[in-house]
N, C-alpha and C positions, 0 to 999 in steps of 0.2 A: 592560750594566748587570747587575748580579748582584742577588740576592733580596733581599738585606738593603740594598743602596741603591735598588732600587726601590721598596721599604716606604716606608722613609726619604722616597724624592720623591714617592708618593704622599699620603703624612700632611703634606708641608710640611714636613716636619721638615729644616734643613740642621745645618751641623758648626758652628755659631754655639749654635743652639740646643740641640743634642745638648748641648755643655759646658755651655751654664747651667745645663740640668735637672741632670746629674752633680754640676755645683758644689751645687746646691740639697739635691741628694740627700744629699750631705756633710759637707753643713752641720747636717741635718737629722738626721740617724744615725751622725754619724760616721764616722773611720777603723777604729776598732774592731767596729765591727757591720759596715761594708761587704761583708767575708766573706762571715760566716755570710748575710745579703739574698740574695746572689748564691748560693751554695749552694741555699740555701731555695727561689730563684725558677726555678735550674736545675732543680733536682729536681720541681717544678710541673711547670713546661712539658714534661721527660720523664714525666711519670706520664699526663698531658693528651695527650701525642703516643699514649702505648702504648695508654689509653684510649678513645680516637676511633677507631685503627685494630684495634682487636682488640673493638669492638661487633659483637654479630651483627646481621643482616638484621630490621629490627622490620616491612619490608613483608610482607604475605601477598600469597600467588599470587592474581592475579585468580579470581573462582568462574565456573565452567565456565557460559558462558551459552550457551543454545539457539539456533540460528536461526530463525526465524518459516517455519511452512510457506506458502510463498508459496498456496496455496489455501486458507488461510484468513484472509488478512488483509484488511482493511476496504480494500473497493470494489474487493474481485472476484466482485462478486453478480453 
């Protein structure tokens, strides 16, 4: 199963309803805007792909914590 049909079977989505949405879509926007959507929605999802992997690191390095001198810790009187 490849990435895009396992999206697919994980959302429920089958090739039934992939066409309604498309027809809906079409109906909704047209043949003439279809294009440019699909332009528009590729160029998203590459800016969103290049964005997420080119974030730096926002974690900091844990701070340097001491160990406890085992002679002074409570109930080695």
């Amino acid at each position: 199963m490849t990435a895009p049909n396992a999206l697919l079977a994980i959302a429920g989505i089958g090739t039934t309803e992939l066409i309604v949405i498309l027809v809906i879509v079409l109906i909704f926007f047209g043949g003439s805007k279809l294009p440019s959507l699909a332009k528009g929605l590729g160029q998203s999802i590459k800016e969103f792909k290049t964005a997420s992997k080119d974030e730096p690191e926002t974690e900091k390095p844990a701070a340097d914590v001491k160990k406890p001198d085992p002679t002074k810790t409570h109930g080695a009187n």
